[in-house]
N, CA, C and O atoms as a Tripos MOL2 file, in Angstrom:
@<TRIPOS>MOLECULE
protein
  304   303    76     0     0
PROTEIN
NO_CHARGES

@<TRIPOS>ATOM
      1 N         -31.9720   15.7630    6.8270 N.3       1 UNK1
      2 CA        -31.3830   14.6680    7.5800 C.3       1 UNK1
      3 C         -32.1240   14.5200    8.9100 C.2       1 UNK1
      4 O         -32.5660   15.6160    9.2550 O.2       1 UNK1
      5 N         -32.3730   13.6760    9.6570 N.am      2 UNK2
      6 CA        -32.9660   13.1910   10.6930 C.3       2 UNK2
      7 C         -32.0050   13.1330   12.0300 C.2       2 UNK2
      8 O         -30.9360   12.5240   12.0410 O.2       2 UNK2
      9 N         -32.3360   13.5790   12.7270 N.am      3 UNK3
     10 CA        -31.7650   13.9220   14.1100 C.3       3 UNK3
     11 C         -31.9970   12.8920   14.9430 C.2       3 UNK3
     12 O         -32.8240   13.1260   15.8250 O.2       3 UNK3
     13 N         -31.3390   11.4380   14.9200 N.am      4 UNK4
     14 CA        -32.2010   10.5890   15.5260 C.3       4 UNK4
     15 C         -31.9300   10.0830   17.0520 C.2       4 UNK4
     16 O         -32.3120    9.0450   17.5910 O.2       4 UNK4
     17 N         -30.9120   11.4730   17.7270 N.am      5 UNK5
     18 CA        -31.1960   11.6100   19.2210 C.3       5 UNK5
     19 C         -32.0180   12.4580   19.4710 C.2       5 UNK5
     20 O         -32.3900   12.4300   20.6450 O.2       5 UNK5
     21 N         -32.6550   13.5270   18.5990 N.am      6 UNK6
     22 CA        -33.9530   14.0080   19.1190 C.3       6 UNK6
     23 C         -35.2680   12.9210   18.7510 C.2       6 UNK6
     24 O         -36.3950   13.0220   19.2360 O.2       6 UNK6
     25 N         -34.9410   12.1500   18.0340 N.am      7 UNK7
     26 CA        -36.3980   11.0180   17.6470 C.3       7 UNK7
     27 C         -36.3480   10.2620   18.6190 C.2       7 UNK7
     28 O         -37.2990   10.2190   19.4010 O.2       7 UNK7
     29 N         -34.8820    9.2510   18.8530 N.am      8 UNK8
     30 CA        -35.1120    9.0350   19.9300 C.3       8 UNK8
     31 C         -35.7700    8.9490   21.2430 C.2       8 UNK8
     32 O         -36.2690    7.9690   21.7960 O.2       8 UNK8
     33 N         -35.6540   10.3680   21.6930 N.am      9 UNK9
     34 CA        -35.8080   11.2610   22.5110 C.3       9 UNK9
     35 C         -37.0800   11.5300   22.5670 C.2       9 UNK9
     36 O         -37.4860   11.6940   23.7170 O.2       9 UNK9
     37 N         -38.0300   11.6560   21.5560 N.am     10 UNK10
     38 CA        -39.5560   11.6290   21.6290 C.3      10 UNK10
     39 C         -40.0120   10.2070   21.7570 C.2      10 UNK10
     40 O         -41.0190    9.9160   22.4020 O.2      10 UNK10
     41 N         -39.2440    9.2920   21.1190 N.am     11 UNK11
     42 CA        -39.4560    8.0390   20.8650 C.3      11 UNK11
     43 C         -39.6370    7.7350   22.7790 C.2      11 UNK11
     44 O         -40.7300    7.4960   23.2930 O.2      11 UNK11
     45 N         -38.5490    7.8050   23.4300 N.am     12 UNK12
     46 CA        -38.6110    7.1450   24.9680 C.3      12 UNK12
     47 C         -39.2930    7.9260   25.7340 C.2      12 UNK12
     48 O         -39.3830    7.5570   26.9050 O.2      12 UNK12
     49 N         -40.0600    9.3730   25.2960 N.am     13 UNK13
     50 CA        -40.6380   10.2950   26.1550 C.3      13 UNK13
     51 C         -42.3960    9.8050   26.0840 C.2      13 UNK13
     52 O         -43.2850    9.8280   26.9350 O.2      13 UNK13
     53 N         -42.3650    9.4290   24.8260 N.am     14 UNK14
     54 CA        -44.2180    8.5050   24.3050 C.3      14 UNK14
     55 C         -43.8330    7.5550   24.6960 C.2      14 UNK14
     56 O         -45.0030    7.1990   24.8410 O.2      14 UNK14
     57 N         -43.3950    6.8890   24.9710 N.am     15 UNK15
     58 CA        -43.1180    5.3320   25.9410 C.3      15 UNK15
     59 C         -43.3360    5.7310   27.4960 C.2      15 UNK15
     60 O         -44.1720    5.1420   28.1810 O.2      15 UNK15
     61 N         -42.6980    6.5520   27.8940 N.am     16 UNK16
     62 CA        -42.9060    7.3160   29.4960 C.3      16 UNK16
     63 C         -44.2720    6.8570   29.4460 C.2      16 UNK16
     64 O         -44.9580    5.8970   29.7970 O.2      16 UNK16
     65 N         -44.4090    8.5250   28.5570 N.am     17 UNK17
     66 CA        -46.1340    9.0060   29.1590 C.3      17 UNK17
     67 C         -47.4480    8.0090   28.2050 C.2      17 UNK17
     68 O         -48.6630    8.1140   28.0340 O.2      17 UNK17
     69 N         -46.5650    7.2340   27.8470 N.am     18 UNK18
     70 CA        -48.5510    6.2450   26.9910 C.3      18 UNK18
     71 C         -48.8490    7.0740   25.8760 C.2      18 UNK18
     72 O         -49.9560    7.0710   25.3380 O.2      18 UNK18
     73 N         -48.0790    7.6480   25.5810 N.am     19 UNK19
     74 CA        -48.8420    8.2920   24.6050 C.3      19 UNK19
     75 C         -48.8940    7.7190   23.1610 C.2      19 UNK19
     76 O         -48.2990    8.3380   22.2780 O.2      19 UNK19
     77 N         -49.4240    6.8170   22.9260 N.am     20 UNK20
     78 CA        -49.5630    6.0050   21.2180 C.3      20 UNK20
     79 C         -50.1720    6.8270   20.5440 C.2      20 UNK20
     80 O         -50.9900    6.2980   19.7910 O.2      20 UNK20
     81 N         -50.1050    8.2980   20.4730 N.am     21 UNK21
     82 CA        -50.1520    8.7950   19.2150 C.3      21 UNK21
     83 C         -49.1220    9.4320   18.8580 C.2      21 UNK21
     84 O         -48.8640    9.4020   17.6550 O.2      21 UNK21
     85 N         -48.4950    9.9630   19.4870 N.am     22 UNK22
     86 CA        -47.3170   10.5910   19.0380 C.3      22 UNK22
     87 C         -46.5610    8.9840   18.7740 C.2      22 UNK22
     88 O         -45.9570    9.1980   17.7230 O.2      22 UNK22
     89 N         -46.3320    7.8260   19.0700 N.am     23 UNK23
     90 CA        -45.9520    6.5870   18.7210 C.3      23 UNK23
     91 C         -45.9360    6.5490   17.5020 C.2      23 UNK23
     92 O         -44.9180    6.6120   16.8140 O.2      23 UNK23
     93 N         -47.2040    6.4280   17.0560 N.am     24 UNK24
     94 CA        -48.2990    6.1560   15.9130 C.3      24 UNK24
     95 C         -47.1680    7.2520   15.0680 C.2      24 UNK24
     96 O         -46.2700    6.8410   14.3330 O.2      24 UNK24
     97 N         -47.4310    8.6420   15.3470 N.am     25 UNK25
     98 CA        -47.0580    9.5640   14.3890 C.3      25 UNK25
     99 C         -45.5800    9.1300   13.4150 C.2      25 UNK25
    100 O         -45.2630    8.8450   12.2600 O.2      25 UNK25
    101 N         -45.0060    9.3020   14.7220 N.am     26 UNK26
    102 CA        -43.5520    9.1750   14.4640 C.3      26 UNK26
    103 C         -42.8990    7.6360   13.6530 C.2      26 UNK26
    104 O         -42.2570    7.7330   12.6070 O.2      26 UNK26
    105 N         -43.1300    6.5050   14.1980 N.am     27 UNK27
    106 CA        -43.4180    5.5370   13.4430 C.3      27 UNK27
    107 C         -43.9020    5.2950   12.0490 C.2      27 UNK27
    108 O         -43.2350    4.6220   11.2630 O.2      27 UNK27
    109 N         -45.2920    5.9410   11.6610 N.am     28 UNK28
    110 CA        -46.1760    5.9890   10.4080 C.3      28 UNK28
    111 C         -44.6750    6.9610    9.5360 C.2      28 UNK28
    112 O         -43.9920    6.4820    8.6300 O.2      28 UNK28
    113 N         -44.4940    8.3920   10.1560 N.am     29 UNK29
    114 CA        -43.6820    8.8210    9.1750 C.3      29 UNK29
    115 C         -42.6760    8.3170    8.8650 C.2      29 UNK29
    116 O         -42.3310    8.5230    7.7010 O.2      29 UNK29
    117 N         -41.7620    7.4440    9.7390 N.am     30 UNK30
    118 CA        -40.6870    6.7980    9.4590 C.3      30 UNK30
    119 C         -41.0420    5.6230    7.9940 C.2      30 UNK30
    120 O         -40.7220    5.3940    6.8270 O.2      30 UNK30
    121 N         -41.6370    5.3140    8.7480 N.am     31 UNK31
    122 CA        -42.2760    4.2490    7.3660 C.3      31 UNK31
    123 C         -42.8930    4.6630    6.2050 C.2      31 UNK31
    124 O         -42.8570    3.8880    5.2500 O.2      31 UNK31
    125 N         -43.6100    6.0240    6.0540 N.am     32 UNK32
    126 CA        -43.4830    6.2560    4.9150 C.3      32 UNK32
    127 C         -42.6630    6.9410    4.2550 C.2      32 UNK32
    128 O         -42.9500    7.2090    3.0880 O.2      32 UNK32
    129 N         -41.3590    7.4310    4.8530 N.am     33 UNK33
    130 CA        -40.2220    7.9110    4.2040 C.3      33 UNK33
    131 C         -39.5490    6.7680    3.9530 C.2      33 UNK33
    132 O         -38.7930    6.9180    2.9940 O.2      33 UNK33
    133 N         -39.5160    5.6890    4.4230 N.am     34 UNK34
    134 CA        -38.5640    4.1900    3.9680 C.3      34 UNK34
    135 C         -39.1250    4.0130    2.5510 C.2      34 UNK34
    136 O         -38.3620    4.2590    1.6170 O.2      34 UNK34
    137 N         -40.5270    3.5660    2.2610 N.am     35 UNK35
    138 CA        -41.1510    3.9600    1.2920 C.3      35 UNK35
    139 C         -41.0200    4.3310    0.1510 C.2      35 UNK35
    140 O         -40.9690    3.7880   -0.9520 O.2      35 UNK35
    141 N         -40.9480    5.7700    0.7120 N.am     36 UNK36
    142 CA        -40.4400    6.8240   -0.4160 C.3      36 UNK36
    143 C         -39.1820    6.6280   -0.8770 C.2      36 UNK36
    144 O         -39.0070    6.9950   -2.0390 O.2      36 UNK36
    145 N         -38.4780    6.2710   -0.4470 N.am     37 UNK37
    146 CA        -36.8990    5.9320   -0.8250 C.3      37 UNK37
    147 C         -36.6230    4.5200   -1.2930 C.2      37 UNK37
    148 O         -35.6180    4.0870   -1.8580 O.2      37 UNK37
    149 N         -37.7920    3.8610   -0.9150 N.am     38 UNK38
    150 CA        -37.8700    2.4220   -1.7800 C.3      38 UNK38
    151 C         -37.1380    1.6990   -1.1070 C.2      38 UNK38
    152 O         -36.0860    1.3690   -1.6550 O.2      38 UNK38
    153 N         -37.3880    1.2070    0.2480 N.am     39 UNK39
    154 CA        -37.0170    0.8370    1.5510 C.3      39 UNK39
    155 C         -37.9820   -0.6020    1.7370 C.2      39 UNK39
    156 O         -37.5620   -1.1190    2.7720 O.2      39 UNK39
    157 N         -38.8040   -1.2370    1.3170 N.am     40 UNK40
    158 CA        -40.0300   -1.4420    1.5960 C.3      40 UNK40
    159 C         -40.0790   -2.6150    2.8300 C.2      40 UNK40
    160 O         -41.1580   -3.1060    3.1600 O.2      40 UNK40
    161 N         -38.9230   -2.9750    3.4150 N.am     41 UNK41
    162 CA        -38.9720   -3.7460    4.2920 C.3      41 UNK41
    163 C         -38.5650   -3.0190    5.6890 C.2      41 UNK41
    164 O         -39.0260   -3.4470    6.7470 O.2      41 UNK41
    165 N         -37.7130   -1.9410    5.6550 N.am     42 UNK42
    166 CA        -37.4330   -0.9680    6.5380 C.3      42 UNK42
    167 C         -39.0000   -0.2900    6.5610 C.2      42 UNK42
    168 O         -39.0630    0.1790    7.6970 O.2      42 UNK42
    169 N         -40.1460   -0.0360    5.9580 N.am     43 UNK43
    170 CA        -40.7850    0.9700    5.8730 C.3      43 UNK43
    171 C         -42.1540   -0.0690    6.2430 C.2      43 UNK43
    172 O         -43.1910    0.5300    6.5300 O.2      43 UNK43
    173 N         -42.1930   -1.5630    6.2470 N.am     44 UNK44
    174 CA        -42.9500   -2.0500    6.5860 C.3      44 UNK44
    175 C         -42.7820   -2.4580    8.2860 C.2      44 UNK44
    176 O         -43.5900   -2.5410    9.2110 O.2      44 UNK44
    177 N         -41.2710   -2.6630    8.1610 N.am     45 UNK45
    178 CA        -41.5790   -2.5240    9.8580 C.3      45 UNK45
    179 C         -41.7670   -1.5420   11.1690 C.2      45 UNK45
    180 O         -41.8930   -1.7000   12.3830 O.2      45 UNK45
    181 N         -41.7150   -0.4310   10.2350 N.am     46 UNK46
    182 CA        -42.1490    1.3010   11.3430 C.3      46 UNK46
    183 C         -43.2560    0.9940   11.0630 C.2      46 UNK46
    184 O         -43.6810    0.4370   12.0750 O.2      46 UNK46
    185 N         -44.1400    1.0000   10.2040 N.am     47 UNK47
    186 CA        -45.6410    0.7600    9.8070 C.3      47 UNK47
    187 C         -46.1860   -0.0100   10.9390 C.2      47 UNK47
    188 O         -46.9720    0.5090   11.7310 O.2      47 UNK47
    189 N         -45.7130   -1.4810   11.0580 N.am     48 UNK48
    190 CA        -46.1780   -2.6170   11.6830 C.3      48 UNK48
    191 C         -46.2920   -2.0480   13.1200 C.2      48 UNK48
    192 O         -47.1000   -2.4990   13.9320 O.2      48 UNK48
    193 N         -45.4130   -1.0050   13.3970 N.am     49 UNK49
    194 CA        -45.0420   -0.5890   15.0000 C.3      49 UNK49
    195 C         -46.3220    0.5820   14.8640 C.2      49 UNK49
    196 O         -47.3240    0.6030   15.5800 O.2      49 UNK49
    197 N         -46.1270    1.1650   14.1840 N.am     50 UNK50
    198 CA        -47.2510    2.4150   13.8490 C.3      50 UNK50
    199 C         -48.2670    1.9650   14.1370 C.2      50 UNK50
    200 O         -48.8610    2.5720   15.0270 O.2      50 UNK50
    201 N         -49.0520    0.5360   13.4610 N.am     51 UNK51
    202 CA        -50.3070   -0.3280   13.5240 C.3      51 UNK51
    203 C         -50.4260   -0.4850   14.7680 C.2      51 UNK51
    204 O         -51.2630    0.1870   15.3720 O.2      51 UNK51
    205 N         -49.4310   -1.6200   15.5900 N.am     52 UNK52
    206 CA        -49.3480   -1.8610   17.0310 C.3      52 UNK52
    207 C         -49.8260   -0.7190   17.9660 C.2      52 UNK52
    208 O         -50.8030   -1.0310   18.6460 O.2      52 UNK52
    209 N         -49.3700    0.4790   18.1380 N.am     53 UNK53
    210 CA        -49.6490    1.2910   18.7510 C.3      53 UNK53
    211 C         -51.2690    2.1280   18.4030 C.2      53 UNK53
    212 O         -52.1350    2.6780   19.0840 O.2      53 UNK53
    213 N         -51.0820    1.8810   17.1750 N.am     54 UNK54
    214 CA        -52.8570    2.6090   17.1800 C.3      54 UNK54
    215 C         -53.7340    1.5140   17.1210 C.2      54 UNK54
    216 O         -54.9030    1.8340   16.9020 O.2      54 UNK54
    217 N         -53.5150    0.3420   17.2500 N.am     55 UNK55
    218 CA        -54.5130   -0.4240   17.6170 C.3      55 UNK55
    219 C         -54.6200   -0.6160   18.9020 C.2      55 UNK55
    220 O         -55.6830   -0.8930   19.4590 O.2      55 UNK55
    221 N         -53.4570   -0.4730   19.5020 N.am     56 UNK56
    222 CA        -53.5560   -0.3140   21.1330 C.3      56 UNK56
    223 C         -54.0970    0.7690   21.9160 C.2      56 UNK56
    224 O         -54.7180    0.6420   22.9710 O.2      56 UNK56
    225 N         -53.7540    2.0750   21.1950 N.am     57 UNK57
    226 CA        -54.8170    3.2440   21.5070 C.3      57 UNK57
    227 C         -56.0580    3.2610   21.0860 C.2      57 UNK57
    228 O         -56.9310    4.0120   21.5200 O.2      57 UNK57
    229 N         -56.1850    2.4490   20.2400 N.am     58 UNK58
    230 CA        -57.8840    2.6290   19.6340 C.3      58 UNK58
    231 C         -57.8180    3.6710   18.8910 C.2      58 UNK58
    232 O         -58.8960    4.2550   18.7720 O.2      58 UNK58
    233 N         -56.7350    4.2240   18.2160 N.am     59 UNK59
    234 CA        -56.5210    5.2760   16.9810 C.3      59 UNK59
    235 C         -57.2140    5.0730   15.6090 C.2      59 UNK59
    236 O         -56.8590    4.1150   14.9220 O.2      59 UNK59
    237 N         -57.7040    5.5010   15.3830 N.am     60 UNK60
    238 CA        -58.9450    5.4200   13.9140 C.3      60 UNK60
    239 C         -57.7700    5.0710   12.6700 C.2      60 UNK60
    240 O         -57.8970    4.1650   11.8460 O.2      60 UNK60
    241 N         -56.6360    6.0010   12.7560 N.am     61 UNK61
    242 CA        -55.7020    6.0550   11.3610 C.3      61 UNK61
    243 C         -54.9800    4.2980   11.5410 C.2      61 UNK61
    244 O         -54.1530    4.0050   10.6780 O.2      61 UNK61
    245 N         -55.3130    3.1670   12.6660 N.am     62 UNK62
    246 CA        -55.2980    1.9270   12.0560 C.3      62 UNK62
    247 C         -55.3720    1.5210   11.0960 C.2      62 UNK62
    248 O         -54.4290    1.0450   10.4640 O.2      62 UNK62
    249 N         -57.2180    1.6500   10.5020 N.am     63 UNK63
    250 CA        -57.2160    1.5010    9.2870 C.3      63 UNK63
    251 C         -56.6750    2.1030    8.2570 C.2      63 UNK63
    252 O         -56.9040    1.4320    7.2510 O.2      63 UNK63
    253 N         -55.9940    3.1560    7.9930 N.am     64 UNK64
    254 CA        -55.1660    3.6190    6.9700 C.3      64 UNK64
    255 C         -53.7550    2.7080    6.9380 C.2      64 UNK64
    256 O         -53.1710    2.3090    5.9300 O.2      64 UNK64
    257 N         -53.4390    2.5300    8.1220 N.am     65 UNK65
    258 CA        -51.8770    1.5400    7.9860 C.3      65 UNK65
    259 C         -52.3020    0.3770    7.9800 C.2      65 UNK65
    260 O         -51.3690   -0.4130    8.1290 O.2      65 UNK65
    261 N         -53.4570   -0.2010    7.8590 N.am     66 UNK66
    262 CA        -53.2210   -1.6480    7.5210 C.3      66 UNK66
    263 C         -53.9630   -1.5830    6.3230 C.2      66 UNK66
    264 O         -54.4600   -2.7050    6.4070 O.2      66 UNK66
    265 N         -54.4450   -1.0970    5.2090 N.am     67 UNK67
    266 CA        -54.5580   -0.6920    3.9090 C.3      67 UNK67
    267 C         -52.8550   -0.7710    3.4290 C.2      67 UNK67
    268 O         -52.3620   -1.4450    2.5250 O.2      67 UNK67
    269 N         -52.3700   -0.0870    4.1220 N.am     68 UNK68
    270 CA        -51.0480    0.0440    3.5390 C.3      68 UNK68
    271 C         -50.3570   -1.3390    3.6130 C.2      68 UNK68
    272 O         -50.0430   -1.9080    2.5670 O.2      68 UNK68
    273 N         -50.1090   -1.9000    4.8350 N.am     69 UNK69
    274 CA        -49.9240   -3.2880    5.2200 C.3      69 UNK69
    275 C         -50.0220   -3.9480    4.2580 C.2      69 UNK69
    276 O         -49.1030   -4.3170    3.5260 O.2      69 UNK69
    277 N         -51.3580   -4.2090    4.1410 N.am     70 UNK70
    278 CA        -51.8640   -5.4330    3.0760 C.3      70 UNK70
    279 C         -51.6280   -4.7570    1.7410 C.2      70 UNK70
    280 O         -52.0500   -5.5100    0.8630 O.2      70 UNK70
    281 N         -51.1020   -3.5950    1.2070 N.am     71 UNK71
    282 CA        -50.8460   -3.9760   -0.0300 C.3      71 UNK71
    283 C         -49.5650   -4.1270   -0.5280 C.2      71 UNK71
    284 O         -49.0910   -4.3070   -1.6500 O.2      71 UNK71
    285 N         -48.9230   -3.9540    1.1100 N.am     72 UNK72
    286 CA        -47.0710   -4.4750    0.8190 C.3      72 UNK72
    287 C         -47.2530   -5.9880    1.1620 C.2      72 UNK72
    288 O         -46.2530   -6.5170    1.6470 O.2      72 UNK72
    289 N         -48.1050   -6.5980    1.0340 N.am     73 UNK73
    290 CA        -48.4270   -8.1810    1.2440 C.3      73 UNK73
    291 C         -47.8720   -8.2180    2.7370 C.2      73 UNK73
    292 O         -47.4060   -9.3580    2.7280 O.2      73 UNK73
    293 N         -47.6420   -7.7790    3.8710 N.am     74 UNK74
    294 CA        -47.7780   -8.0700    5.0350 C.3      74 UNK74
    295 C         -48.9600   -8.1530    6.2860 C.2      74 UNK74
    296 O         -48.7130   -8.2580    7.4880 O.2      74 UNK74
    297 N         -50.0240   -8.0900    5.7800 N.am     75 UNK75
    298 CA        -50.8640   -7.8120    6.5950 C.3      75 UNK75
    299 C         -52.1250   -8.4430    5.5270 C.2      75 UNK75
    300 O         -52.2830   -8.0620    4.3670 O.2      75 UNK75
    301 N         -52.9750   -9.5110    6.2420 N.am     76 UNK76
    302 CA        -54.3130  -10.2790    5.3300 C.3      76 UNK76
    303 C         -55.6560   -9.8900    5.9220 C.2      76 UNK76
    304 O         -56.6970  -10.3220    5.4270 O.2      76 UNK76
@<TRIPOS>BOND
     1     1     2 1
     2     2     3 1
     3     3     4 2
     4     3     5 am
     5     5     6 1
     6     6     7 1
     7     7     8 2
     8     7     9 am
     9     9    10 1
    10    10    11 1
    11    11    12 2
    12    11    13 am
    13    13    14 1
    14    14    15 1
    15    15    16 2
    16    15    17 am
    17    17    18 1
    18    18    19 1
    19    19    20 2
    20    19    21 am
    21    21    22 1
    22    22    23 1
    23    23    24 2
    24    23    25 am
    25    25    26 1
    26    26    27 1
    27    27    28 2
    28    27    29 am
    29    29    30 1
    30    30    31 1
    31    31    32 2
    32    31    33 am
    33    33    34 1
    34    34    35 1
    35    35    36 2
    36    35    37 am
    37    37    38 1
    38    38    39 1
    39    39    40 2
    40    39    41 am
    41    41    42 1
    42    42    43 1
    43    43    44 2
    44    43    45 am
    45    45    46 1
    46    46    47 1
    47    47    48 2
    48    47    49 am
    49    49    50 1
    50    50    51 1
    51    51    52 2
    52    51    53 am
    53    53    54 1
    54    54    55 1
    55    55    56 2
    56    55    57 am
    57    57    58 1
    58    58    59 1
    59    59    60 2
    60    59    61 am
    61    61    62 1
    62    62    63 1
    63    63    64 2
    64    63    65 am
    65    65    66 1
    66    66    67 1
    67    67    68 2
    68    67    69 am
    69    69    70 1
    70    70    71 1
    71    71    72 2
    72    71    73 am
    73    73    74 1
    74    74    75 1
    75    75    76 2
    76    75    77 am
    77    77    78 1
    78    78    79 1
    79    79    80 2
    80    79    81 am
    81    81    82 1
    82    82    83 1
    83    83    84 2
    84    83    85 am
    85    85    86 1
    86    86    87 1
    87    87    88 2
    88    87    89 am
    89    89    90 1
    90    90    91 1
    91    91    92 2
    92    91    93 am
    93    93    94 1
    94    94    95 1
    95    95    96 2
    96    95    97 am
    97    97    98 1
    98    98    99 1
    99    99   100 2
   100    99   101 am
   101   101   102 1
   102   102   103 1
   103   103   104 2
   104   103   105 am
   105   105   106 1
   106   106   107 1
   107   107   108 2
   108   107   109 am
   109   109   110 1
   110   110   111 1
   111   111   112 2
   112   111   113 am
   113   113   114 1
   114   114   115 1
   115   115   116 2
   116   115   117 am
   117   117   118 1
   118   118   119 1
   119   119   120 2
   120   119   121 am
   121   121   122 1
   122   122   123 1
   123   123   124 2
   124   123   125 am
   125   125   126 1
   126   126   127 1
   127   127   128 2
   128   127   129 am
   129   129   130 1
   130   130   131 1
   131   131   132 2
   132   131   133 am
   133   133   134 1
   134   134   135 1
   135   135   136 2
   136   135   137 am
   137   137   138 1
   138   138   139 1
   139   139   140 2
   140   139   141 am
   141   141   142 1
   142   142   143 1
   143   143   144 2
   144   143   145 am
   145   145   146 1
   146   146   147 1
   147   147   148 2
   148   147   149 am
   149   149   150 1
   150   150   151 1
   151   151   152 2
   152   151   153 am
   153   153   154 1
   154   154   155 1
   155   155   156 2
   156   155   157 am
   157   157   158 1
   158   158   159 1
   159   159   160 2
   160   159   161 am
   161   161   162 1
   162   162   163 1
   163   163   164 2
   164   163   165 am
   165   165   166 1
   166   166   167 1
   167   167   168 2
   168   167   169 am
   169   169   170 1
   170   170   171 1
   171   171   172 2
   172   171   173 am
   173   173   174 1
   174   174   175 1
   175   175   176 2
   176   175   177 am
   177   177   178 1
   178   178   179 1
   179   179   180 2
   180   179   181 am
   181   181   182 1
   182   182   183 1
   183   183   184 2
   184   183   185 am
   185   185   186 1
   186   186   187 1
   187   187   188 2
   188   187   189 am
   189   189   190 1
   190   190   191 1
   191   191   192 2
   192   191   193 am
   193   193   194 1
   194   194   195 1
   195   195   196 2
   196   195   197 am
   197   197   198 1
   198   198   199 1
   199   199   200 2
   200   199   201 am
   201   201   202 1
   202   202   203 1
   203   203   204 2
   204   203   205 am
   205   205   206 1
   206   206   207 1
   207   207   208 2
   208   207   209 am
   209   209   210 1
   210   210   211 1
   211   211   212 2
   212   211   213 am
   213   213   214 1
   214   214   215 1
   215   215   216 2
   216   215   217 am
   217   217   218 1
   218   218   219 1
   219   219   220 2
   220   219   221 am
   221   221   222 1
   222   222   223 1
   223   223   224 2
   224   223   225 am
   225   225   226 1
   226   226   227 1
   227   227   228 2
   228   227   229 am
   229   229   230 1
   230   230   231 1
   231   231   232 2
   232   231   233 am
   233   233   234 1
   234   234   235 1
   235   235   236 2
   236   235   237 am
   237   237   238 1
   238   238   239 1
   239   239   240 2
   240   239   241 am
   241   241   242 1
   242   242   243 1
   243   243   244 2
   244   243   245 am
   245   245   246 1
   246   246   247 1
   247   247   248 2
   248   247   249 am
   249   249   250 1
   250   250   251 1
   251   251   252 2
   252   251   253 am
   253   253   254 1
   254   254   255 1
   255   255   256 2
   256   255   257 am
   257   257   258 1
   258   258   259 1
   259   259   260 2
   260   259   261 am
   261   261   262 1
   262   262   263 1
   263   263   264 2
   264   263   265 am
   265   265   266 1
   266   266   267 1
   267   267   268 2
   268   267   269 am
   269   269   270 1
   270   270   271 1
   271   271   272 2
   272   271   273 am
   273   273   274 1
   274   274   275 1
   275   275   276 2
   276   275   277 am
   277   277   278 1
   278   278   279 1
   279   279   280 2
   280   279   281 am
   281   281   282 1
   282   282   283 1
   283   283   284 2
   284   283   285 am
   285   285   286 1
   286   286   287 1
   287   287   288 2
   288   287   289 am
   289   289   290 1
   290   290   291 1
   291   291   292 2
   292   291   293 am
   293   293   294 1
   294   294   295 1
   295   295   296 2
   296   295   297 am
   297   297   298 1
   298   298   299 1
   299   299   300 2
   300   299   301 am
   301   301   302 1
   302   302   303 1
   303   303   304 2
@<TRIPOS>SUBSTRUCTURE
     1 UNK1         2 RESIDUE 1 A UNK
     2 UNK2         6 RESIDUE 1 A UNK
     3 UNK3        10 RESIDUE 1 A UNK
     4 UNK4        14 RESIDUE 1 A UNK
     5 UNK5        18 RESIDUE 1 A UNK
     6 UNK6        22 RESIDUE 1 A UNK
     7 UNK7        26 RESIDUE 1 A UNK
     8 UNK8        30 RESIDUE 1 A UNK
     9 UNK9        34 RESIDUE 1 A UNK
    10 UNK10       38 RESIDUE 1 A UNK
    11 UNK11       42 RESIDUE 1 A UNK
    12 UNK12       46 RESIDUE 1 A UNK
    13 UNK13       50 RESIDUE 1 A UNK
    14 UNK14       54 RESIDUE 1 A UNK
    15 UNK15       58 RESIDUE 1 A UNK
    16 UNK16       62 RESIDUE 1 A UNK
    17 UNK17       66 RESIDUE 1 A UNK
    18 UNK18       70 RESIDUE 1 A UNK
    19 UNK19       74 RESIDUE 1 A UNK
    20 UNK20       78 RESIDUE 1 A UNK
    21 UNK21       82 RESIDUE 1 A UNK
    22 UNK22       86 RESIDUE 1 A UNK
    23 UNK23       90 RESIDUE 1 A UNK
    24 UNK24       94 RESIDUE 1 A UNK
    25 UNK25       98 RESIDUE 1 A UNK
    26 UNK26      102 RESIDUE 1 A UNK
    27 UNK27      106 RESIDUE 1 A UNK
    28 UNK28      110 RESIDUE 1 A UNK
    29 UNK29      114 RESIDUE 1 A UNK
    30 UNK30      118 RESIDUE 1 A UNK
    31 UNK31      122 RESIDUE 1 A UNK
    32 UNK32      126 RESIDUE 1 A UNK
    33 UNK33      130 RESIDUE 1 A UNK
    34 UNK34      134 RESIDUE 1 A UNK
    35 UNK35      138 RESIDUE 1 A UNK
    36 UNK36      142 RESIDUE 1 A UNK
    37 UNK37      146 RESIDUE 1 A UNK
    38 UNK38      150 RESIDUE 1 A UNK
    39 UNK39      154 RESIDUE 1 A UNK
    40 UNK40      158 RESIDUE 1 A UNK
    41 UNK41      162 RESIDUE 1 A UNK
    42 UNK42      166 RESIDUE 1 A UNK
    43 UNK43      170 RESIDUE 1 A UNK
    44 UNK44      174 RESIDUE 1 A UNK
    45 UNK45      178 RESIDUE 1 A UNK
    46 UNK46      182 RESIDUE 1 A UNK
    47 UNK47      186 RESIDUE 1 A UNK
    48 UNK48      190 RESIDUE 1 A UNK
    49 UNK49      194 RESIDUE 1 A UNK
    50 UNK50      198 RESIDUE 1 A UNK
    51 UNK51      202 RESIDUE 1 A UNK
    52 UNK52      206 RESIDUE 1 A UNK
    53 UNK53      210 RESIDUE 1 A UNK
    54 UNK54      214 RESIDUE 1 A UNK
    55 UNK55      218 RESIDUE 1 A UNK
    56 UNK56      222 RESIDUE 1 A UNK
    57 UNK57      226 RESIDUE 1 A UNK
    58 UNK58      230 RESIDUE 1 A UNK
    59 UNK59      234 RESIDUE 1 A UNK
    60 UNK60      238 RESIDUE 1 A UNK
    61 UNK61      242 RESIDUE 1 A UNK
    62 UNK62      246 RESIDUE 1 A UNK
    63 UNK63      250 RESIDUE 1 A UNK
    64 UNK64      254 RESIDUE 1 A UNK
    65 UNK65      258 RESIDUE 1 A UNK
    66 UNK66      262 RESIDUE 1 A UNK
    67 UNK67      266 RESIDUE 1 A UNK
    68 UNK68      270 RESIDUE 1 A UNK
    69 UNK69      274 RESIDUE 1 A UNK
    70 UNK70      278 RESIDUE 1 A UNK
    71 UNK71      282 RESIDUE 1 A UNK
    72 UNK72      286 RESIDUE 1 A UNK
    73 UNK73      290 RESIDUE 1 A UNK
    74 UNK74      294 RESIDUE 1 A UNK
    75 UNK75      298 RESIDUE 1 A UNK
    76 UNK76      302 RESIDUE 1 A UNK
C-alpha cells in the first residue's frame, strides 16, 4: 500500500529544492503502477508529469516516457 503523506511529502520537498529527478522518479513510478493495474488514463497522466519534469531537467529517461506516451496514443 502506498503511504501517500510520505509521497506527498517527497512530492513538496522536490518542488522546494528543483529537484526534477526525484519528480521524474516518483511520477514515472506512479504511472507505471496505474499501468500495471490497468489504469491507463490515471497512469498516463503521472507519465505526462514525469515527461514535463525531465524535459525540464534535461533528463535523458524523456525519451523512454514519451515512447511510452505515444504508444498509449497520447503523445505524436
Amino acid at each position: 500500500m502506498i503511504d501517500y503523506d510520505h509521497l506527498n511529502a517527497q512530492v513538496l520537498a522536490a518542488h522546494d529544492s528543483g529537484d526534477n529527478a526525484t519528480l521524474v522518479r516518483i511520477y514515472q513510478k506512479l504511472g507505471n503502477d496505474e499501468l500495471a493495474n490497468g489504469h491507463e488514463l490515471e497512469g498516463a497522466y503521472f507519465l505526462t508529469q514525469a515527461y514535463v519534469y525531465a524535459l525540464e531537467g534535461g533528463l535523458p529517461v524523456a525519451k523512454e516516457i514519451h515512447k511510452t506516451l505515444v504508444a498509449l496514443g497520447r503523445e505524436e
